[in-house]
C-alpha positions as CSV (number, residue, x, y, z in Angstrom):
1,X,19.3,-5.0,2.0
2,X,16.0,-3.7,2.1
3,X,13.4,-6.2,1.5
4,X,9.3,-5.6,1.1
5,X,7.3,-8.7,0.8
6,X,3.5,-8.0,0.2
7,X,0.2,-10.1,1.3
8,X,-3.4,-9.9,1.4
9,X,-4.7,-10.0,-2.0
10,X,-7.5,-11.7,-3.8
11,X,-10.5,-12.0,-5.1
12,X,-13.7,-9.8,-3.7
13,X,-17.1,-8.4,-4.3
14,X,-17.8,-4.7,-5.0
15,X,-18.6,-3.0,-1.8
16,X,-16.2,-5.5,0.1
17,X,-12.9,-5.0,2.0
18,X,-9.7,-6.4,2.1
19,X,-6.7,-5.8,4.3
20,X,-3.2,-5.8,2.4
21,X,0.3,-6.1,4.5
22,X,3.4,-5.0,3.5
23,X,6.1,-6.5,6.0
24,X,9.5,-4.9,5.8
25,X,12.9,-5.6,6.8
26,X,16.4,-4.8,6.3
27,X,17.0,-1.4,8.4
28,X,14.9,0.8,10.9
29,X,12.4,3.1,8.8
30,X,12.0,5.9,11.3
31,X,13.6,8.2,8.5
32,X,11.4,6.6,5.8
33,X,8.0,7.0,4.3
34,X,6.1,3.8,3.6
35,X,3.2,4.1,0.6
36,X,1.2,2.1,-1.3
37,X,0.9,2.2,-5.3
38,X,-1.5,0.4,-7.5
39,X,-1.0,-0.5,-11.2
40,X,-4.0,-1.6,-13.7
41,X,-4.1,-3.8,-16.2
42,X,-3.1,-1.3,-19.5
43,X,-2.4,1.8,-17.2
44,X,0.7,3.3,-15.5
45,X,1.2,2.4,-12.1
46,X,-0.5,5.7,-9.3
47,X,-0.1,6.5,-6.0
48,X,-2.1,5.4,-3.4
49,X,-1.5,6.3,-0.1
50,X,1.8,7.2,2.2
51,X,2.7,7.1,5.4
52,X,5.4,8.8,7.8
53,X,7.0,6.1,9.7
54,X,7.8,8.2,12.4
55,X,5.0,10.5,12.4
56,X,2.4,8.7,11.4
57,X,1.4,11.3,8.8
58,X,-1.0,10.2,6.1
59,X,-1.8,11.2,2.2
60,X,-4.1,10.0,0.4
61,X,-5.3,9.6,-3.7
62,X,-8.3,11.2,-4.1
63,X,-9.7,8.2,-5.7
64,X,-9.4,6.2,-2.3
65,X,-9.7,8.8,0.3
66,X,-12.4,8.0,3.2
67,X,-12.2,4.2,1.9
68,X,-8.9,3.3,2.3
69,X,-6.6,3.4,5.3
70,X,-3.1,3.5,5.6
71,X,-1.3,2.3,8.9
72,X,2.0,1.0,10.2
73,X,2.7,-1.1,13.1
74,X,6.2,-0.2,14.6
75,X,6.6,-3.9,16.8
76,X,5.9,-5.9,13.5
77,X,7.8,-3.7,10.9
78,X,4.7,-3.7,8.7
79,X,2.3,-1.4,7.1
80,X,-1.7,-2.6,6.3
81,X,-3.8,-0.9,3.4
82,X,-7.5,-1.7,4.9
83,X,-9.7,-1.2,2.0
84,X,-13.3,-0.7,2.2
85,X,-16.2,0.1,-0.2
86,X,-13.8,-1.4,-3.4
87,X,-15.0,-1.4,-6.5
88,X,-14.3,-2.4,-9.9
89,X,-12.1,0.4,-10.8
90,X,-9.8,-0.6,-7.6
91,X,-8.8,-4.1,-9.3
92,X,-5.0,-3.6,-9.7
93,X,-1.7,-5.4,-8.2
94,X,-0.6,-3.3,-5.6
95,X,2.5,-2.7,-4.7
96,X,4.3,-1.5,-1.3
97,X,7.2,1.0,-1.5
98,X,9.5,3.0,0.7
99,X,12.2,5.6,0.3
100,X,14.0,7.9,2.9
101,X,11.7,11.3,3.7
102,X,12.0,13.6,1.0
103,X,13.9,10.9,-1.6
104,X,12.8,9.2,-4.4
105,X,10.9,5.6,-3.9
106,X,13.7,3.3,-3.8
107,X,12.6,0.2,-2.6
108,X,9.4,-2.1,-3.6
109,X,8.1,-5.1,-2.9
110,X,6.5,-7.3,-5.5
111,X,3.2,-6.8,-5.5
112,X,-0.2,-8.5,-4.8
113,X,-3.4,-9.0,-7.3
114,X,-6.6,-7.6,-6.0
115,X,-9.3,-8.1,-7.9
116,X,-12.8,-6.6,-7.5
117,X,-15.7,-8.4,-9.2
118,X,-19.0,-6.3,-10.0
C-alpha cells in the first residue's frame, strides 16, 4: 500500500519561501516518477513539477520554473518542493503524487494549504 503523507504548508508573505515534503512509503520508487500538483480555490487542480526517482530528471510548469525546485532524497523516501519568490497566484493546496514511469498518477497524498499573502 502506497502511502504519501504531505508537510510544510502555511502561511507566507509574497516574495517568501517555503519548503514542502512529501514522504512516501509502501514500495521502492526507482521505477516511479514523483510530482507535485497544485489546486486553487475555484480552478482545476495543474501540474507542478516531476521528478524521476531514479534519474533524477526534472520538469517543470512554466508558471514555477526558476522559482521552484523539485528534489528527492533516496535515504529518507521523500521528495521537497523548495519554493521561492511565491506569490499570490501560488496560494493553492498542493498535493504530492506518484505513478510508475510512463503510467497514469495513481497515488496521492492529501494535500497541504499554502497560502501566500500580498
Amino acid at each position: 500500500q502506497v502511502e504519501l503523507v504531505e508537510s510544510g504548508g502555511g502561511l507566507v508573505q509574497a516574495g517568501g519561501s517555503l519548503r514542502l515534503s512529501c514522504a512516501a512509503s509502501g514500495r521502492t520508487f526507482s521505477r516511479y516518477t514523483m510530482g507535485w500538483f497544485r489546486q486553487a480555490p475555484g480552478k482545476e487542480r495543474e501540474f507542478v513539477a516531476t521528478i524521476r526517482w531514479s534519474t533524477g530528471r526534472t520538469s517543470y510548469a512554466d508558471s514555477v520554473s526558476g522559482r521552484f525546485t523539485i528534489s528527492r532524497d533516496n535515504a529518507k523516501n521523500t521528495v521537497y518542493l523548495q519554493m521561492n519568490s511565491l506569490k499570490s497566484e501560488d496560494t493553492a493546496v498542493y498535493y504530492c503524487s506518484c505513478g510508475v514511469v510512463g503510467g497514469s498518477w495513481d497515488y496521492w497524498g492529501q494535500g497541504t494549504t499554502v497560502t501566500v499573502s500580498s
